[in-house]
Chimera marker file (.cmm) of the C-alpha trace (Angstrom):
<marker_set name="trace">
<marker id="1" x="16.506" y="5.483" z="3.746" r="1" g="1" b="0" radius="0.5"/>
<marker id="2" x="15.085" y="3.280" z="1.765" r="1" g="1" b="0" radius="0.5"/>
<marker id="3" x="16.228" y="2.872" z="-1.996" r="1" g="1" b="0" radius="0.5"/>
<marker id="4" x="13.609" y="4.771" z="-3.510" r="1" g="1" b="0" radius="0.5"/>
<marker id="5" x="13.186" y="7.367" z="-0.870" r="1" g="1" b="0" radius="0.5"/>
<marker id="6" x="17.293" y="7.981" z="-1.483" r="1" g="1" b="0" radius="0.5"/>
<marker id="7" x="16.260" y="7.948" z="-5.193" r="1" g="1" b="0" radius="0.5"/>
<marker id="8" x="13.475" y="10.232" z="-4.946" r="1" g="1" b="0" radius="0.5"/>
<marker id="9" x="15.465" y="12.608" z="-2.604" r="1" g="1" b="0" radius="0.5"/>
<marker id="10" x="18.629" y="12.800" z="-5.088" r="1" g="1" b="0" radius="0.5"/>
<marker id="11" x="16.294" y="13.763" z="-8.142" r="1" g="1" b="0" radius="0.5"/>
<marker id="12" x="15.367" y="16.735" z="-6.042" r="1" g="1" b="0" radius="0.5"/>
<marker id="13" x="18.151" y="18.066" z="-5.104" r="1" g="1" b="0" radius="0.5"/>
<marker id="14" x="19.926" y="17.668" z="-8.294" r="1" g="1" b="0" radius="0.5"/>
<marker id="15" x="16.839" y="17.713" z="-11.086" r="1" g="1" b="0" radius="0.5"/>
<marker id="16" x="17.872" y="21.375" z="-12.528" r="1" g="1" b="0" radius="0.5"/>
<marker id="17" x="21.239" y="20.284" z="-12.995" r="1" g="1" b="0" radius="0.5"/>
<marker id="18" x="23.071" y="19.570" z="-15.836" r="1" g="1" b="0" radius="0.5"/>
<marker id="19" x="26.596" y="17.933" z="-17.019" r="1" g="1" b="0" radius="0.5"/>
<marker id="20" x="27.809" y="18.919" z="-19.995" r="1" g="1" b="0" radius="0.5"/>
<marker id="21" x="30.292" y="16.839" z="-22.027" r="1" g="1" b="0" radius="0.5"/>
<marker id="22" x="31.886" y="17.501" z="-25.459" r="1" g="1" b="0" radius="0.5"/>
<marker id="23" x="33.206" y="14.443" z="-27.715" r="1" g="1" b="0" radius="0.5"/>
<marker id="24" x="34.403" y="15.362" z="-31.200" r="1" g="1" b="0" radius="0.5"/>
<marker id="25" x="33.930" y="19.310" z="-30.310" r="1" g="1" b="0" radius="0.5"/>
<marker id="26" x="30.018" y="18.874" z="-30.248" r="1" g="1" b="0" radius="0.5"/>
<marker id="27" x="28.323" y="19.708" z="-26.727" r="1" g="1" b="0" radius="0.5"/>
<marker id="28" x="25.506" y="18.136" z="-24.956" r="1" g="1" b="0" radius="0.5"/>
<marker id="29" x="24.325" y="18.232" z="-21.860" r="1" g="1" b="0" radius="0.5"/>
<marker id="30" x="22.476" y="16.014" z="-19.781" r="1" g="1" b="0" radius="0.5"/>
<marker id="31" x="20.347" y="15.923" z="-16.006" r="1" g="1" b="0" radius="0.5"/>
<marker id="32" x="22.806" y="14.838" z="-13.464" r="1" g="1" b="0" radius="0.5"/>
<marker id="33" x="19.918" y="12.306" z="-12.011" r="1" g="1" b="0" radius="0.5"/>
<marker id="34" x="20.374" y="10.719" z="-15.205" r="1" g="1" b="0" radius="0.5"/>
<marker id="35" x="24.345" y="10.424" z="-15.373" r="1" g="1" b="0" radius="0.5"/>
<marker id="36" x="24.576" y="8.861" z="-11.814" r="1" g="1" b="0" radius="0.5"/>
<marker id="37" x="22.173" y="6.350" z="-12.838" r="1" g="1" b="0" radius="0.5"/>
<marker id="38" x="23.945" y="5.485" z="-16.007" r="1" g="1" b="0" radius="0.5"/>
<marker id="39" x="27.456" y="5.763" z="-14.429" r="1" g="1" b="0" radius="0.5"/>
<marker id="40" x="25.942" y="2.991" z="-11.473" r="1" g="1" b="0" radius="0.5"/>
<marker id="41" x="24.254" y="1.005" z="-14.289" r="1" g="1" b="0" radius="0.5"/>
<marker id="42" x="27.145" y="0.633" z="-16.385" r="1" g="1" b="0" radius="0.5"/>
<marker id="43" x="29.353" y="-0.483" z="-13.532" r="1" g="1" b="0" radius="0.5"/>
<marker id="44" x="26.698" y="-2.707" z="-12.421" r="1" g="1" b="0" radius="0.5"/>
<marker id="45" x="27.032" y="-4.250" z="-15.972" r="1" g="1" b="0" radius="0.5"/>
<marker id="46" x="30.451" y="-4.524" z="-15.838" r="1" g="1" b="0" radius="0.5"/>
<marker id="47" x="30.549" y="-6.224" z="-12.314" r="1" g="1" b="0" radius="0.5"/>
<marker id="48" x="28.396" y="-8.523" z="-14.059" r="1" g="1" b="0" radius="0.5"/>
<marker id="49" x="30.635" y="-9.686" z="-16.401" r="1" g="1" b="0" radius="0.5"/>
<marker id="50" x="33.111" y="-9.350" z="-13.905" r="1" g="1" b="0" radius="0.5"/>
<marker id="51" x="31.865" y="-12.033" z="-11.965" r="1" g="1" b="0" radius="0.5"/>
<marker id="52" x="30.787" y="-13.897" z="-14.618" r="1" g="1" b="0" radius="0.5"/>
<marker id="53" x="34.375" y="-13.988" z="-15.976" r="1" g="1" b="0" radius="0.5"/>
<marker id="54" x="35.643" y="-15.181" z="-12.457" r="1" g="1" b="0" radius="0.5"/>
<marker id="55" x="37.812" y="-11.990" z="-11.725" r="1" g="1" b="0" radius="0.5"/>
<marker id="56" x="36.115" y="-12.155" z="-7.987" r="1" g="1" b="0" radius="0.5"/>
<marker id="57" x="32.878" y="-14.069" z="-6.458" r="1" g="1" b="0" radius="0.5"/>
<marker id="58" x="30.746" y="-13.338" z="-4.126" r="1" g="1" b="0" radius="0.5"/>
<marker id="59" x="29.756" y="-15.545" z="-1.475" r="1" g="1" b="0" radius="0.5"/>
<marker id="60" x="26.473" y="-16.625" z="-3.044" r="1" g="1" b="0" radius="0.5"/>
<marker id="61" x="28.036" y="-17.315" z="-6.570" r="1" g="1" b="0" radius="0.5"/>
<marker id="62" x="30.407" y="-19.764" z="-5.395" r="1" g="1" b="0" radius="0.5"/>
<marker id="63" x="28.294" y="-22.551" z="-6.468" r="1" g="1" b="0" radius="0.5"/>
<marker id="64" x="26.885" y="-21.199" z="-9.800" r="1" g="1" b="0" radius="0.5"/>
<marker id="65" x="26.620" y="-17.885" z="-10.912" r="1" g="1" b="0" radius="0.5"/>
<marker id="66" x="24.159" y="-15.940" z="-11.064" r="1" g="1" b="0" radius="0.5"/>
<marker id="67" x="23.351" y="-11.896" z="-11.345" r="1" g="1" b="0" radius="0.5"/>
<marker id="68" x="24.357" y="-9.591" z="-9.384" r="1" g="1" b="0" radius="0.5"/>
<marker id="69" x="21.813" y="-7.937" z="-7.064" r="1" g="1" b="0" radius="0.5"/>
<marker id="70" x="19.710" y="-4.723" z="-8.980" r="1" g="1" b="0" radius="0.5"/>
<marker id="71" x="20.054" y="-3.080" z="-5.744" r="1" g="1" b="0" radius="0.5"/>
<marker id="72" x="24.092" y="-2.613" z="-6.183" r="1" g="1" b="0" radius="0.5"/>
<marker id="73" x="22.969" y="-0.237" z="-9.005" r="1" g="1" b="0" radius="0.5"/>
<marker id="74" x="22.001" y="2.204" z="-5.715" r="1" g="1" b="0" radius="0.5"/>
<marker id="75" x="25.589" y="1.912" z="-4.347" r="1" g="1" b="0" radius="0.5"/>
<marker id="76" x="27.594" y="2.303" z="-7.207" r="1" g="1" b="0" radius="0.5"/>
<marker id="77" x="25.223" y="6.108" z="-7.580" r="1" g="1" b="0" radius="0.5"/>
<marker id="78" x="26.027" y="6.512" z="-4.350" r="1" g="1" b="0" radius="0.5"/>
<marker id="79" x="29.547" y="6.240" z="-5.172" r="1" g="1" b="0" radius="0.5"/>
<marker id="80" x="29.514" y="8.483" z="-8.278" r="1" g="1" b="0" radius="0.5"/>
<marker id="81" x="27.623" y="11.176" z="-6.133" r="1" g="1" b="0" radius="0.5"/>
<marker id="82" x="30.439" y="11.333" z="-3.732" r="1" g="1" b="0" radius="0.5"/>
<marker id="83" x="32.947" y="10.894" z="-6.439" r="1" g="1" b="0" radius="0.5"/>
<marker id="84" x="31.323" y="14.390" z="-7.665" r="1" g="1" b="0" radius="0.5"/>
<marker id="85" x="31.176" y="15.946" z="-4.876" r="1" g="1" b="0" radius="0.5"/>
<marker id="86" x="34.950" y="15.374" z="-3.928" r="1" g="1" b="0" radius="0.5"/>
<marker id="87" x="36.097" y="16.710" z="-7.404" r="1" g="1" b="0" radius="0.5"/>
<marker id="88" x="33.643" y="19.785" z="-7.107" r="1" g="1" b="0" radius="0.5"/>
<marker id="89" x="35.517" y="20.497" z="-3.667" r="1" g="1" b="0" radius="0.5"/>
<marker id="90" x="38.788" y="19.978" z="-4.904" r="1" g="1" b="0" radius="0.5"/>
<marker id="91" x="38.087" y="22.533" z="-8.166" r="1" g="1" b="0" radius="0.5"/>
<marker id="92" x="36.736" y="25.027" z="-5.728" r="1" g="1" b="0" radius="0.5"/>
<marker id="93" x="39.900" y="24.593" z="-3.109" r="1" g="1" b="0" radius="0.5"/>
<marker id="94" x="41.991" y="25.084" z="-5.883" r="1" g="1" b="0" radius="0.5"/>
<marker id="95" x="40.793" y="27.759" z="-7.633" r="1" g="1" b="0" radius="0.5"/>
<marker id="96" x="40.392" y="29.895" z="-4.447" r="1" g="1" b="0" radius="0.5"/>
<marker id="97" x="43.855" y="28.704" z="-3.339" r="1" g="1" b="0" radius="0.5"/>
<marker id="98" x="44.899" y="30.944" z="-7.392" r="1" g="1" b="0" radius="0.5"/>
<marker id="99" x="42.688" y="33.784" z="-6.374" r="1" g="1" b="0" radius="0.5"/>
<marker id="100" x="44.606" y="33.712" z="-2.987" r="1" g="1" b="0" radius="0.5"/>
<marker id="101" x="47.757" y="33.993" z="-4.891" r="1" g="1" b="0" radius="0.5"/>
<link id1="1" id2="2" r="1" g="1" b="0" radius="0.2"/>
<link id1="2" id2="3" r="1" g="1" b="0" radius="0.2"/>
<link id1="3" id2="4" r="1" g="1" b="0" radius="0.2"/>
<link id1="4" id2="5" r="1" g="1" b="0" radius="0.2"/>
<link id1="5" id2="6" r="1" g="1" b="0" radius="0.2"/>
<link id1="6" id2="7" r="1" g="1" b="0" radius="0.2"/>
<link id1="7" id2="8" r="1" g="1" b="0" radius="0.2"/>
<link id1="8" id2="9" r="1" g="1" b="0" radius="0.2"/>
<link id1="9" id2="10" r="1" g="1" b="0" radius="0.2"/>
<link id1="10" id2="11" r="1" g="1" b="0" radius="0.2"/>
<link id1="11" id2="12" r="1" g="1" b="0" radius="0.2"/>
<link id1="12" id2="13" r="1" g="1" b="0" radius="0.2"/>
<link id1="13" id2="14" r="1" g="1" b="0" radius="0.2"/>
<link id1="14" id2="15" r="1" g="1" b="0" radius="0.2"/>
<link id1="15" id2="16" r="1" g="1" b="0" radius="0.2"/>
<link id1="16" id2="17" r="1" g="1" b="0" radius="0.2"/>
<link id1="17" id2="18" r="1" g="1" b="0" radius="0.2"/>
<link id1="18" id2="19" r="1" g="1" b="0" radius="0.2"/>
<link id1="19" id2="20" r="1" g="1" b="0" radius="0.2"/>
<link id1="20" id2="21" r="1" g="1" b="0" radius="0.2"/>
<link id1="21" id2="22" r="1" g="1" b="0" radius="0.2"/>
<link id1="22" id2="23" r="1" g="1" b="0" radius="0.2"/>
<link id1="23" id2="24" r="1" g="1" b="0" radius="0.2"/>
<link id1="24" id2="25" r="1" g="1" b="0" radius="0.2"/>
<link id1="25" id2="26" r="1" g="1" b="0" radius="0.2"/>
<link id1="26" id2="27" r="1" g="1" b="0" radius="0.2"/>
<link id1="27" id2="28" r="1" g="1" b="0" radius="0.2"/>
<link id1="28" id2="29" r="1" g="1" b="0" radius="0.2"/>
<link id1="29" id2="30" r="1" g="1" b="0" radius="0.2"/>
<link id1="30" id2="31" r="1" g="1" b="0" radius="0.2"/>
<link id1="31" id2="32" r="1" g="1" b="0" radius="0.2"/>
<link id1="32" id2="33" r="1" g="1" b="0" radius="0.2"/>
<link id1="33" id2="34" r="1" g="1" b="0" radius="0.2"/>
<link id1="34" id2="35" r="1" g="1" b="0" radius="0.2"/>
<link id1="35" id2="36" r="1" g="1" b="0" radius="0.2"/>
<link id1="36" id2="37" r="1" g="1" b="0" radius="0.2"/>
<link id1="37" id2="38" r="1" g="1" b="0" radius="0.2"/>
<link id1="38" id2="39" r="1" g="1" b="0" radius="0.2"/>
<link id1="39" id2="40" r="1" g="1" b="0" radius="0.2"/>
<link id1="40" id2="41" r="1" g="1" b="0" radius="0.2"/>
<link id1="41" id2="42" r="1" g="1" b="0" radius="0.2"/>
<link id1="42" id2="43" r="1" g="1" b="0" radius="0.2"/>
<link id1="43" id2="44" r="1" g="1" b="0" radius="0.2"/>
<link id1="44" id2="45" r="1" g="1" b="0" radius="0.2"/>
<link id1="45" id2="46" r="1" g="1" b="0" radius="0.2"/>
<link id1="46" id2="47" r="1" g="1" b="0" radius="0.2"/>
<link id1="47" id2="48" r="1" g="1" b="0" radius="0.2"/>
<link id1="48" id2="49" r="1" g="1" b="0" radius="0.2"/>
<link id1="49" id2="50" r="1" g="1" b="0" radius="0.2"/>
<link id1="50" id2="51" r="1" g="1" b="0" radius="0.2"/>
<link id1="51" id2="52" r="1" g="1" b="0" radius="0.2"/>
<link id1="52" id2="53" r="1" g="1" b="0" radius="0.2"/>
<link id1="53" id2="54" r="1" g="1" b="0" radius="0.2"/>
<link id1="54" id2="55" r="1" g="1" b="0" radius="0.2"/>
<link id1="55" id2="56" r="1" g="1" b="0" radius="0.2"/>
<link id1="56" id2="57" r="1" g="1" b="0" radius="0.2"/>
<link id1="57" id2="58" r="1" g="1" b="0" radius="0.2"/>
<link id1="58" id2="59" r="1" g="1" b="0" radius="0.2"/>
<link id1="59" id2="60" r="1" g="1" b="0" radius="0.2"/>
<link id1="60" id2="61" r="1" g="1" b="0" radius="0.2"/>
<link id1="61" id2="62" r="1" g="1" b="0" radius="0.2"/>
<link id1="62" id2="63" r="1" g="1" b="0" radius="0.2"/>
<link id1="63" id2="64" r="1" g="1" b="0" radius="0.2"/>
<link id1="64" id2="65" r="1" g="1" b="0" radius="0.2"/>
<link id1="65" id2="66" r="1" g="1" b="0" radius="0.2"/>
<link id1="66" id2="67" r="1" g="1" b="0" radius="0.2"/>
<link id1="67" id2="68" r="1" g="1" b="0" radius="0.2"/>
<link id1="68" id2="69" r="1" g="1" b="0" radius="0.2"/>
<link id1="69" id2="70" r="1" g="1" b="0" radius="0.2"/>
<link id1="70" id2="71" r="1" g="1" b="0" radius="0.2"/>
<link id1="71" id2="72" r="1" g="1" b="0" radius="0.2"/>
<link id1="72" id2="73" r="1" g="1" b="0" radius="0.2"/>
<link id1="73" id2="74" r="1" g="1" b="0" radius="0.2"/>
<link id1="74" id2="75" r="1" g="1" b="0" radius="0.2"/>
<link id1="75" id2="76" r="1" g="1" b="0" radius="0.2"/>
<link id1="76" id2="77" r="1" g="1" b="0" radius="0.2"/>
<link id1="77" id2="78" r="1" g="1" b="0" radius="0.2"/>
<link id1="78" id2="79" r="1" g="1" b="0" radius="0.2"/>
<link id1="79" id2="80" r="1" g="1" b="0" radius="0.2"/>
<link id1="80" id2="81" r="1" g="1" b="0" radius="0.2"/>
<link id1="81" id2="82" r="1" g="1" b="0" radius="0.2"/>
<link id1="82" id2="83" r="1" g="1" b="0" radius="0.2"/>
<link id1="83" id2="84" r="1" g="1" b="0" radius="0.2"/>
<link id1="84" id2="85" r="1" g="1" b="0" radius="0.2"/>
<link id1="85" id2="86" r="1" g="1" b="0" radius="0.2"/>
<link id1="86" id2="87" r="1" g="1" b="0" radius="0.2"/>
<link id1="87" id2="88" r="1" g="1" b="0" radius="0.2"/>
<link id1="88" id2="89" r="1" g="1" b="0" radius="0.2"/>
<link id1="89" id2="90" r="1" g="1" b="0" radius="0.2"/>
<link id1="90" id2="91" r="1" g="1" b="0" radius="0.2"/>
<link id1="91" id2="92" r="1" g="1" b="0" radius="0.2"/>
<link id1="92" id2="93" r="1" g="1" b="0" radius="0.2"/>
<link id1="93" id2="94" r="1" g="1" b="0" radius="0.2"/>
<link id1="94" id2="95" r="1" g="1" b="0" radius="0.2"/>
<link id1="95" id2="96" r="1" g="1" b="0" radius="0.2"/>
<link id1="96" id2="97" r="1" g="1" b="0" radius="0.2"/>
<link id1="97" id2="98" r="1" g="1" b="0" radius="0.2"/>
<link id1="98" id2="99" r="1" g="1" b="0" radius="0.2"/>
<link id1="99" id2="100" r="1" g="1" b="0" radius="0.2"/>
<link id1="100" id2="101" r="1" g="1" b="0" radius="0.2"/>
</marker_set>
């Protein structure tokens, strides 16, 4: 797939839902679409300054740095969409394994 086909496809299957989150006991919600692009932005950020630092390089930064690539923000959603799906499937195996009980 390309980046914005994935894109496009992942807004559709996930544009009705929401997360919810509650700091200092006031709830909001928010589209999903939108946290896994803010989770993969915000780690793109941080790899950023990562790099930057000189906690790792990649191979084209050895010389001078320089950014890394916009289309890393695609992986790192990619990441937090499995990262969601895993914890969904572990809720669901264990709160089946209590109603087993």
């Amino acid at each position: 797939f390309p980046s914005h086909d994935m894109a496009g496809l992942v807004f559709i299957l996930f544009y009705r839902t929401k997360v919810y989150f509650t700091p200092k006991q006031k709830t909001y919600q928010m589209p999903v679409p939108l946290s896994f692009f803010l989770i993969g932005l915000f780690i793109w950020l941080a790899e950023n300054m990562a790099t930057f630092l000189g906690a790792w390089k990649y191979a084209y930064q050895h010389k001078n740095w320089s950014m890394v690539d916009t289309q890393k923000i695609g992986s790192w959603i990619l990441m937090s969409i499995v990262s969601y799906l895993i914890v969904m499937e572990l809720k669901f195996l264990k709160r089946n394994r209590r109603l087993d009980r």
